[in-house]
C-alpha positions in Angstrom: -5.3 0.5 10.3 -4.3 3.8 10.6 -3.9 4.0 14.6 -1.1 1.4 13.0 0.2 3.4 10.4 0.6 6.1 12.7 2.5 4.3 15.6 4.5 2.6 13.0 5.5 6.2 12.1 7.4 6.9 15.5 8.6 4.3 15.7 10.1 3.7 12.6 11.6 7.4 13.1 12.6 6.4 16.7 14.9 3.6 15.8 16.3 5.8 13.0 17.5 8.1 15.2 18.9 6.4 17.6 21.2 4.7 14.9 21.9 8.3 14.2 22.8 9.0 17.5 24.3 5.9 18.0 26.8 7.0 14.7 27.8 9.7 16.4 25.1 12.7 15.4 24.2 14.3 19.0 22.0 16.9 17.3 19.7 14.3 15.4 16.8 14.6 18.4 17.2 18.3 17.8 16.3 17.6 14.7 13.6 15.9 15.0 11.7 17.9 17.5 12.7 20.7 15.4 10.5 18.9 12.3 7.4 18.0 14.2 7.2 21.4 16.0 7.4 22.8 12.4 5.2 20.5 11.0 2.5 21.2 13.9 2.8 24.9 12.8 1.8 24.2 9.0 -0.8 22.0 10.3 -2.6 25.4 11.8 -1.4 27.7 8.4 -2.7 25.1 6.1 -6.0 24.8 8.4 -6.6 28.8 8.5 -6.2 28.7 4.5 -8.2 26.2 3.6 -11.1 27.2 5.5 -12.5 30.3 3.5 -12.1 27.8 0.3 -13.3 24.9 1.5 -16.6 27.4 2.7 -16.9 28.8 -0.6 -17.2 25.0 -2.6 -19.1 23.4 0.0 -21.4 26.2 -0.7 -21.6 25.8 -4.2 -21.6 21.8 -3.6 -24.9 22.3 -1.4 -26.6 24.4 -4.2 -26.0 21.8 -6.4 -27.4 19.2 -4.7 -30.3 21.1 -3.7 -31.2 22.1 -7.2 -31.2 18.2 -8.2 -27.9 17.8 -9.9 -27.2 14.9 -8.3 -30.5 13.5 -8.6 -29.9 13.9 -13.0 -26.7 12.1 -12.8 -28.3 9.4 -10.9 -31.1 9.1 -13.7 -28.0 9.1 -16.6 -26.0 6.7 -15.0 -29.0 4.1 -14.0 -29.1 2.4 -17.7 -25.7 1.4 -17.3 -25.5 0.2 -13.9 -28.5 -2.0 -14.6 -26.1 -4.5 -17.4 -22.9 -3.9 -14.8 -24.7 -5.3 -12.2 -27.2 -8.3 -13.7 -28.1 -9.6 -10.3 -29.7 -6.8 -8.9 -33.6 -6.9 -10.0 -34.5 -4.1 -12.4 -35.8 -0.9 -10.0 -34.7 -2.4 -6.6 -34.0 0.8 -4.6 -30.0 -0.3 -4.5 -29.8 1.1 -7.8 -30.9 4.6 -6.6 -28.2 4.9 -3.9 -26.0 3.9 -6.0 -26.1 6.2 -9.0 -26.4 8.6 -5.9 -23.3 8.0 -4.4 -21.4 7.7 -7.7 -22.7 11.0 -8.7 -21.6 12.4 -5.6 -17.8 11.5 -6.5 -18.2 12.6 -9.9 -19.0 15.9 -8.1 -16.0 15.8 -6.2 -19.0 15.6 -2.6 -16.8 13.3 -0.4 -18.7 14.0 2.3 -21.8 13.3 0.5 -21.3 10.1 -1.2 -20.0 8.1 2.0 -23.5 8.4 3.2 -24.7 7.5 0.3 -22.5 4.5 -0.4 -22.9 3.0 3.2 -26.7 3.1 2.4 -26.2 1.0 -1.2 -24.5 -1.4 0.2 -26.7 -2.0 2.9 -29.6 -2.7 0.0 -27.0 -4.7 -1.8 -26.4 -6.9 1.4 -30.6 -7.3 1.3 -30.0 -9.3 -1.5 -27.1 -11.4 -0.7 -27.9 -14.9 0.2 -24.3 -15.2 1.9 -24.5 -12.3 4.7 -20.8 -12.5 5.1 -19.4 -12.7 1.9 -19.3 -9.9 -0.4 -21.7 -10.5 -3.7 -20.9 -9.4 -7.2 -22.5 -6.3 -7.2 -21.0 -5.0 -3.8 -17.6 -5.6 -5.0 -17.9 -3.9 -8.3 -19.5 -0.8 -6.4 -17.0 -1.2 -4.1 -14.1 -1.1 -6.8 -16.2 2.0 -8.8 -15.2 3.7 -5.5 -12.3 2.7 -4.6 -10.9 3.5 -8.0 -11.3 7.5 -7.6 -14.1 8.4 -10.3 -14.1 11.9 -10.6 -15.1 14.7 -12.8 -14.1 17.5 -10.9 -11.2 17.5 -8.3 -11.9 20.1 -6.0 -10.2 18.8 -2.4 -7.0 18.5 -4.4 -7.5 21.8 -6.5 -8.4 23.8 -3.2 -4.9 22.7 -1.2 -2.7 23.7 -4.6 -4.8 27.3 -4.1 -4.4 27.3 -0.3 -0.1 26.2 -1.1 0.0 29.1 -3.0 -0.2 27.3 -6.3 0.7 29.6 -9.5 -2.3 28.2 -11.1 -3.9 26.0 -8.9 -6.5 24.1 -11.9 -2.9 23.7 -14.1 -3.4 19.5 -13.0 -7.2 19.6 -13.9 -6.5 17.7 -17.6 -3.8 15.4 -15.9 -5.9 13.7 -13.3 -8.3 13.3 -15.4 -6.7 11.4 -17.4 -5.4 9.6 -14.5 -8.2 8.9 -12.8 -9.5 7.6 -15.8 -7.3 5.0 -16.3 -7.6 4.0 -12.7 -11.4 3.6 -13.4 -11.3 1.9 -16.6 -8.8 -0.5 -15.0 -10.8 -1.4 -12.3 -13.9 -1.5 -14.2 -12.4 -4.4 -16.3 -10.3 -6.1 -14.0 -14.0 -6.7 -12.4 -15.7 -7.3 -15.2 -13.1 -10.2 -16.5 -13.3 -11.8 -13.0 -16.9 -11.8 -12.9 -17.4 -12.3 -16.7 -19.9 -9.5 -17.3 -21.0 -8.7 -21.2 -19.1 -5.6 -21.9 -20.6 -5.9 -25.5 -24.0 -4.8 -24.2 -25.5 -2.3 -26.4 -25.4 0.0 -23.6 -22.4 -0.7 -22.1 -21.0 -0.1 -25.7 -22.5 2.7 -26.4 -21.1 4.1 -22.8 -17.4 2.5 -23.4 -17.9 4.0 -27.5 -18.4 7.1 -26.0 -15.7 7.6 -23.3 -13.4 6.1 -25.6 -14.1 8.3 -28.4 -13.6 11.1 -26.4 -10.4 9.7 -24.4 -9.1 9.3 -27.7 -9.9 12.7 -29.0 -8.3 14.3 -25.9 -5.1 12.4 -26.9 -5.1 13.1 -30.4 -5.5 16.9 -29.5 -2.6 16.9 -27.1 -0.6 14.8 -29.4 1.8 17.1 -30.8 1.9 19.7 -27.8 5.4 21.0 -26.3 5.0 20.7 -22.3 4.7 24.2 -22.2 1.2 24.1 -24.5 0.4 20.8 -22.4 0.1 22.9 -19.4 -1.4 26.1 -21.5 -4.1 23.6 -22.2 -4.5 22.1 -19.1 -4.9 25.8 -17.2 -7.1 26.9 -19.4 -9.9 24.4 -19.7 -9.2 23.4 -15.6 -10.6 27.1 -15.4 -13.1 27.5 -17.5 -14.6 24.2 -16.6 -14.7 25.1 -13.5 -16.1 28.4 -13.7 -18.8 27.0 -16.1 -19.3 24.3 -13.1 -19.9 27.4 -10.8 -22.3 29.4 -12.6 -23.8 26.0 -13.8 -24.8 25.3 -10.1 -25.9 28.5 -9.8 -27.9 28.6 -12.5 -29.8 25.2 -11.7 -30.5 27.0 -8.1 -32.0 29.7 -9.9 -34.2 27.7 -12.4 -35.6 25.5 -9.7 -36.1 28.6 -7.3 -34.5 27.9 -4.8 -32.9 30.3 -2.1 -29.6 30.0 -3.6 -27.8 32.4 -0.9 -29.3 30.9 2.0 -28.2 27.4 0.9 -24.6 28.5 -0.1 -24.4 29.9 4.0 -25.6 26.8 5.1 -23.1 24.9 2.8 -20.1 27.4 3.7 -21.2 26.9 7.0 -20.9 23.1 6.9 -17.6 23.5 5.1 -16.1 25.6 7.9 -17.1 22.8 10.4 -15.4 20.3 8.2 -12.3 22.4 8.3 -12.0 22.1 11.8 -12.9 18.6 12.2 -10.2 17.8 9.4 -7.3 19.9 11.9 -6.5 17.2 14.1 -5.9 14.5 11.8 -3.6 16.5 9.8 -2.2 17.6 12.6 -1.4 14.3 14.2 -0.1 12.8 10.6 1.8 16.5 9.6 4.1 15.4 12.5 4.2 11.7 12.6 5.8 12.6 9.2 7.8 15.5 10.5 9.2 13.0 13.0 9.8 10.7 10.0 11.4 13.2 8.3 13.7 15.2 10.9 15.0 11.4 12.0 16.5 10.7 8.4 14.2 7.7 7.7 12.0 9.2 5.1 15.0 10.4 3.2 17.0 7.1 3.5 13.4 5.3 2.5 13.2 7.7 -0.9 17.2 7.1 -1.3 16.5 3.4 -1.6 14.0 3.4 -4.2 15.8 6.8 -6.2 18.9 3.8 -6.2 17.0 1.3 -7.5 14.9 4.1 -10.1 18.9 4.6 -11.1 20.2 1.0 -11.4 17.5 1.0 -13.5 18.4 3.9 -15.9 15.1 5.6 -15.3 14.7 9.5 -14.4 14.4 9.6 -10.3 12.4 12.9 -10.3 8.9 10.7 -9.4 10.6 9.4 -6.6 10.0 12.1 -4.5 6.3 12.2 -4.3 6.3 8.2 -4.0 5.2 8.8 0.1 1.6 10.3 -1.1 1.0 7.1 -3.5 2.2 4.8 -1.0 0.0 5.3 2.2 -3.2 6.5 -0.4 -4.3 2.9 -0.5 -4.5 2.7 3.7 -5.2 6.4 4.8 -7.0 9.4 2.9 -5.4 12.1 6.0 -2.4 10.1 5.4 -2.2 10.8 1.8 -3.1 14.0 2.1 -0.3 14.8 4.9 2.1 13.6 2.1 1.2 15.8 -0.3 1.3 18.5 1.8 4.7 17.9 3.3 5.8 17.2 -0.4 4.2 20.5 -1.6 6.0 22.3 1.4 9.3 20.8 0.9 10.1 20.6 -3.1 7.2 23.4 -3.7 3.8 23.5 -4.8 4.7 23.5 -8.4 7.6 21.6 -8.6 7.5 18.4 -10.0 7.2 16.3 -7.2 4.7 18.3 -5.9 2.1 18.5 -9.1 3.0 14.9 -9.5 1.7 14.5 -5.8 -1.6 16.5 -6.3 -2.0 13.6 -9.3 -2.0 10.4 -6.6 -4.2 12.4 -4.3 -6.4 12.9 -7.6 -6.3 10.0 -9.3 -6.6 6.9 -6.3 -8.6 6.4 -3.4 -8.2 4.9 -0.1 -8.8 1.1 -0.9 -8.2 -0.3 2.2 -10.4 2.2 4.4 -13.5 2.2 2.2 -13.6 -1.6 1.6 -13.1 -1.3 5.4 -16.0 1.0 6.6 -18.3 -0.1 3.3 -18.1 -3.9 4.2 -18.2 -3.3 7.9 -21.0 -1.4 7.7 -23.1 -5.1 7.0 -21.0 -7.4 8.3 -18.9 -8.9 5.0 -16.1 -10.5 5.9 -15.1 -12.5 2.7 -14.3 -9.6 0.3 -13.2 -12.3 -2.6 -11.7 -10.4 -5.3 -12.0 -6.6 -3.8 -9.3 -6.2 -3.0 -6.8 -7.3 -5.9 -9.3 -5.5 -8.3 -8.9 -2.2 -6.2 -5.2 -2.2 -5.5 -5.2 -3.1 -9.3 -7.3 0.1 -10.1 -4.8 1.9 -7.6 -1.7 0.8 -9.8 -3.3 1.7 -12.9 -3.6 5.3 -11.2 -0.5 5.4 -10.1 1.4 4.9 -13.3 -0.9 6.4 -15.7 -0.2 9.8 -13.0 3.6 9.3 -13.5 3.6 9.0 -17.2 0.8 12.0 -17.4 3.1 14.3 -15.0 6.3 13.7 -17.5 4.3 14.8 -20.4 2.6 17.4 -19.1 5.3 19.0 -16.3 8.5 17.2 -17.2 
């Protein structure tokens, strides 16, 4: 998929700019080069920036999972699981990876829940009398994925701080709230399909719960200006955060464990990733660059800001449309959008907050349901796909409508 996305790139901006040059504009290959070589450049600033953050919460992420965090969140999340997924026999060792892997995302550990959830769905495929087509339960854990459920949104927190973000946790609140709705909505449109009993006890008691607080949330922000929206926002991003930090620290210290050594190895694992994520931004920074010097990006965005007009609606989302657009096929994708969005309106413009809130609040749909279910062999997905792109929308719009009332 994405070797596609990325040829389709150049050659989308090839054919754009030889009907510039075809209109007369000469210096339109000028242009162009021009945006990749620049593009190529930020590639190698972003990279050098990110890496002493990325370090310093892979760290802390490592602690964490050493001192059993993960491991607790499993054991609170189990009950639940159990009624969403009826078919799995009480204890089977699915459940386990599971609550593991979904405790990872909650944690913001990307790199630790894939692991995680290539192994759950491998026990999940044990039980499936069809080899190659997905069961129940794998598609609901696949959705829960796919629908970005996350606590705390480090990846998107640490590019604001590397852009040079005012105050980088001022979107914490917003894609919460986001990615909340993007979970609820896949949760249900799941649970309608395959007609699970949402008035369990303990479901209830879990939906009572997250709706009680959802609802308190709202009724606090209620009758906030933007400017005390975003007072709000900054201030509990922080000190949830910092709370998170010395919470992991403090875990490392109660269950005696070497907490420096293990944030080292962590840093050191998060430098590595650093360098293994430079090519791929690299090659999607200036497919994007080439997209953009060519005219085709702009004359994509100019379409949709005339139909946002005809419309009567304000256009200002428009611009950070590219990042929710490719999150569904490519996670580097997405992310090279934001970036190029931060880096041409401004990290805390509009369009680029609004930005940070897709990369936050939706998933890549199409790669995990591609990796997840080719990791065993599942070639009738059913309904995983419409209930994730589904989830996606519900993320989408539920970021556009939180960035007007937060940022407008």
């Amino acid at each position: 998929m994405l070797n596609r996305v990325w040829g389709g790139f150049f050659f989308i901006a090839t054919l754009a700019a030889l009907w510039q040059w075809a209109g007369g504009n000469e210096a339109i290959f000028a242009a162009v080069l021009e945006q990749v070589m620049s593009m190529a450049k930020l590639a190698v600033e972003i990279a050098i920036g990110l890496a002493g953050i990325m370090a310093l919460w892979m760290g802390l992420m490592r602690i964490g999972e050493r001192a059993g965090l993960i491991d607790w969140l499993a054991r609170v999340l189990s009950p639940l699981l159990h009624r969403l997924m009826p078919e799995v026999p009480k204890g089977h060792p699915a459940f386990g990876a599971i609550t593991m892997n979904l405790s990872a995302n909650v944690l913001g550990m990307d790199n630790a829940a894939t692991p995680m959830g290539i192994q759950a769905m491998k026990q999940l495929q044990a039980l499936n009398p069809k080899p190659d087509t997905a069961t129940n339960a794998q598609i609901l854990f696949l959705v829960l994925n796919t629908s970005s459920v996350t606590l705390f949104p480090i990846a998107v927190l640490v590019y604001r701080a590397q852009q040079g973000a005012a105050h980088p946790a001022d979107v914490f609140v917003p894609i919460l709230l986001a990615t909340l709705a993007s979970t609820l909505a896949g949760l249900l449109a799941v649970s309608l399909v395959q007609r699970i009993n949402l008035l369990d006890r303990v479901v209830l008691f879990w939906g009572l719960g997250i709706g009680a607080g959802l609802t308190a949330l709202l009724a606090t922000l209620a009758g906030f200006t933007a400017t005390q929206l975003q007072s709000f926002s900054l201030f509990w991003g922080n000190a949830i955060l910092c709370a998170f930090i010395v919470l992991v620290i403090a875990a490392g210290q109660w269950r005696r464990q070497p907490v420096f050594d293990q944030f080292v190895e962590g840093a050191k694992e998060g430098l590595t990733t650093t360098l293994t994520l430079v090519p791929y931004l690299l090659a999607m920074l200036v497919a994007i660059g080439a997209l953009r010097g060519s005219g085709a990006l702009e004359l994509a965005l100019e379409g949709i800001r005339s139909v946002v007009m005809g419309l009567g609606w304000d256009t200002r989302f428009v611009e950070a449309l590219p990042t929710a657009l490719m999150k569904p096929f490519s996670g580097s994708g997405a992310r090279a959008m934001m970036l190029e969005t931060m880096n041409s309106a401004g990290v805390d413009s509009f369009a680029g907050r609004l930005a940070a809130l897709f990369q936050g609040s939706t998933e890549t749909t199409f790669y995990v349901l591609a990796v997840y279910f080719g990791a065993v062999g599942v070639r009738h997905t059913r309904h995983a796909i419409g209930c994730g792109l589904l989830a996606d929308l519900a993320g989408i719009l539920a970021a556009i409508g939180v960035a007007y009332w937060f940022f407008a």
